[in-house]
C-alpha positions in Angstrom: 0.0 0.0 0.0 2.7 2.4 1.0 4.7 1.1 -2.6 1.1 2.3 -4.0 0.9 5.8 -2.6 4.8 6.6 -3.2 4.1 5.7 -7.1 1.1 8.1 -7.0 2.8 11.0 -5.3 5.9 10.6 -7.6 3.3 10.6 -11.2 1.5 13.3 -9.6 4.9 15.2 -9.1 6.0 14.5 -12.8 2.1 15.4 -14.1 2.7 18.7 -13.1 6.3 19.2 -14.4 4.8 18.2 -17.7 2.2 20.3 -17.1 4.8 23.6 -16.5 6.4 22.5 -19.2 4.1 22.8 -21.8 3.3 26.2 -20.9 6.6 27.3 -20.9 7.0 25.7 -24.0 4.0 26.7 -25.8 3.3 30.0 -23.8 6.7 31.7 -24.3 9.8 29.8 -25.8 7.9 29.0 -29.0 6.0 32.4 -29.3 8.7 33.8 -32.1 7.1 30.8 -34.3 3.9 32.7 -34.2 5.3 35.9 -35.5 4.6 37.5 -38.8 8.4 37.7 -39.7 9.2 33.8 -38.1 12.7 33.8 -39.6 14.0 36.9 -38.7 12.1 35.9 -34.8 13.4 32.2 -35.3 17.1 33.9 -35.9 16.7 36.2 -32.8 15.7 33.8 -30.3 17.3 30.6 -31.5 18.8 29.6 -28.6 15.1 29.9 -27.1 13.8 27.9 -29.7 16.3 24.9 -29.0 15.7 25.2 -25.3 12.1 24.6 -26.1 12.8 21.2 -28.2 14.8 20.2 -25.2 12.1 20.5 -22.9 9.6 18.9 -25.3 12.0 16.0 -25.8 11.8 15.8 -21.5 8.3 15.9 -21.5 8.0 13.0 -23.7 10.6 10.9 -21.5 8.6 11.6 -18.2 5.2 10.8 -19.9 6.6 7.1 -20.9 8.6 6.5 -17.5 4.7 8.0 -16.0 3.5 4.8 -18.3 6.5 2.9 -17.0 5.5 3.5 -13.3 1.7 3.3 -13.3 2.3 -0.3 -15.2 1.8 -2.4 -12.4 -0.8 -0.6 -11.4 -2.8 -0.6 -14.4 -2.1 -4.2 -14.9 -4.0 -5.3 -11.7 -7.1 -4.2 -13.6 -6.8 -4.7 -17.3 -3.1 -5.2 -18.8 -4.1 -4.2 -22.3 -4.9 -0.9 -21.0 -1.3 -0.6 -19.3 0.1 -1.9 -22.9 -1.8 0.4 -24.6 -1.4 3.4 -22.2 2.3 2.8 -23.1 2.3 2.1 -26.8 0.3 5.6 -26.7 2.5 7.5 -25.0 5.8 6.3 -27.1 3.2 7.2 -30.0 2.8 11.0 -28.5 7.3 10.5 -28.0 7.8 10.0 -31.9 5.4 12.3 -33.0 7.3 15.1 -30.4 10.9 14.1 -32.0 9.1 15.0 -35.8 7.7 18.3 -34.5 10.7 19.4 -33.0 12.6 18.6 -36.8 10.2 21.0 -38.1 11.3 23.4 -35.9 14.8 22.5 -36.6 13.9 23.2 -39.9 12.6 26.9 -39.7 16.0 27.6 -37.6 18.1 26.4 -40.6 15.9 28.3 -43.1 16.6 31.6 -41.0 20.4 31.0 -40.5 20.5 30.8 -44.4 17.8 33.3 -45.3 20.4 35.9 -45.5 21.7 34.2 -48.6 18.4 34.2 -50.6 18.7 37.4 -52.8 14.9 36.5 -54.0 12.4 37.6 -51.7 9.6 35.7 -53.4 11.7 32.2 -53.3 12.0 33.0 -49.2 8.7 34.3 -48.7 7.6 30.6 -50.6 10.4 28.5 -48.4 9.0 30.4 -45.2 5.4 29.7 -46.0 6.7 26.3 -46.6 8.6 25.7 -43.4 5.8 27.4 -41.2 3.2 25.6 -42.3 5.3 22.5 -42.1 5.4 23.4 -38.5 1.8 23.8 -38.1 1.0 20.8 -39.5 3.6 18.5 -37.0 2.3 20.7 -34.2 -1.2 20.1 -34.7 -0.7 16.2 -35.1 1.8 16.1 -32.1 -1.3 17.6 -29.9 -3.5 15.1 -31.6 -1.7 12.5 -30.9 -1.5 13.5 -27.2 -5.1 12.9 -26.8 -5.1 9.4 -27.0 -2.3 8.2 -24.2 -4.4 10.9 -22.3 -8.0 9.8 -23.0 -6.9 6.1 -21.7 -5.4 7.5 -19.1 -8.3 8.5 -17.5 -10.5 6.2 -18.8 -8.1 3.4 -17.0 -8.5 6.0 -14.0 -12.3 5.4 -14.0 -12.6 1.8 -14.4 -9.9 1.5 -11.9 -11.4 3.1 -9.7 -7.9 4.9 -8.4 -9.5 8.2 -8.3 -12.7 9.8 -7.8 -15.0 9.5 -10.3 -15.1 12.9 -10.8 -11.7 14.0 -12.2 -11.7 10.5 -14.3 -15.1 11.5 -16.2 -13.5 15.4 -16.3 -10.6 13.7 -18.2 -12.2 11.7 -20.6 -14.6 14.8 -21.6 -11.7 17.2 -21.7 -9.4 14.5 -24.3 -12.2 14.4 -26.4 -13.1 18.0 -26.5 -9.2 18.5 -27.5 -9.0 15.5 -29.8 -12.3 17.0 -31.7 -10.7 20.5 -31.7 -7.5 19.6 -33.1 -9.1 17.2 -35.6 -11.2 19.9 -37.0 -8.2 22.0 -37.1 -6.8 20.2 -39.2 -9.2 19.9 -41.4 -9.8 23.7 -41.6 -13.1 24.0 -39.4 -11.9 24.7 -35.9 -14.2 25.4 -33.3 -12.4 27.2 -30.6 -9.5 26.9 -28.8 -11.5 27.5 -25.5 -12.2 23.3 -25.8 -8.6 23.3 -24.6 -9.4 24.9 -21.5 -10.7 21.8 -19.6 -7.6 19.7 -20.6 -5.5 22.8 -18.7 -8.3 22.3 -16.0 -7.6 18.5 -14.9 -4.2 18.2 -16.2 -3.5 20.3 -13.1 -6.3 19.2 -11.1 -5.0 15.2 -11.2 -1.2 16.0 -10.3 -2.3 17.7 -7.2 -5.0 15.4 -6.6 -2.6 12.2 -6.7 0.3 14.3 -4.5 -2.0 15.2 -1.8 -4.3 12.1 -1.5 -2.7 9.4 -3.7 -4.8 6.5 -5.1 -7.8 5.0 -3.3 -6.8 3.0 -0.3 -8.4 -0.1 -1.4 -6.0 -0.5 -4.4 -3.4 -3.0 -3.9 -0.3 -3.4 -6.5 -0.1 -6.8 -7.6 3.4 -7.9 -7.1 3.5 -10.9 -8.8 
């Protein structure tokens, strides 16, 4: 039992690094890629930029050793769900490492911008490399929804939690996974469908460090 609440508190702990992380990431050291001019930003604050990969690439890491850690716990209950709550998040890992190359990308196009004499061939290659980037971002968030969405679904029929936060979870991955999806396909609704995910994705990390799992969950050893 104590094994049981130590693993909660540590997820809960890594949860909300994640959590810190992705607005750091998203909220400031990626804002240049959001700029009108994005190479002439991207050159500025390149060292910015690659400080953000970094911490994506770390994000991904502690959400598969999360997987890693609430195996046995998962398993007790259904071990396809723990399988697939880890195939998911190394899913969400690759598809982190290919948005990061795009961003890679846009910081080689603006360390050799200087060098195109044809502002209509680096107004096309910009265009180009931007939307490249949109597109990885948009499926890396996409992807994201699904190691999330079994999360809490495991949550619920687990029973490790209250009921509550796992129902909050499962609404809130598929109001992201239906506003990402109908980004991509042109028809967004509104980014406000994010805000739940924001909601319990700091809700559940403090949750699980201050209470832990249910008491009457026991870790199959064996």
């Amino acid at each position: 039992m104590k094994s049981n609440q130590k693993t909660a508190r540590i997820v809960g702990v890594l949860f909300l690094f994640i959590f810190f992380i992705g607005v750091t990431v998203y909220q400031v050291l990626q804002a240049p890629l959001l700029s009108d001019d994005v190479l002439k930003e991207t050159a500025t604050h390149q060292n910015q930029l690659i400080s953000s990969t970094l911490l994506n690439m770390l994000s991904g890491i502690l959400s598969i050793s999360i997987a890693v850690l609430l195996f046995p716990v998962f398993k007790v209950n259904s071990t396809n769900l723990a399988r697939l709550y880890f195939a998911f998040t190394l899913l969400n890992f690759i598809a982190i490492v290919i948005d990061n190359g795009s961003v890679f990308s846009l910081l080689e196009l603006s360390k050799v911008s200087s060098d195109i004499k044809n502002i209509e061939t680096l107004n096309a290659l910009q265009k180009i490399f931007s939307e490249k980037h949109w597109w990885t971002h948009y499926f890396s968030l996409l992807t994201s929804c699904f190691p999330v969405f079994v999360l809490y679904y495991t949550l619920f029929v687990a029973k490790l939690v209250p009921k509550l936060i796992s129902l909050i979870g499962i609404i809130a991955s598929i109001l992201m996974f239906v506003e990402m999806l109908s980004s991509i396909f042109g028809h967004g609704i509104s980014m406000n469908l994010m805000l739940p995910m924001a909601f319990i994705q700091l809700l559940l990390p403090i949750w699980l460090i201050i209470k832990g799992f249910k008491e009457n969950i026991i870790i199959n050893n064996h």
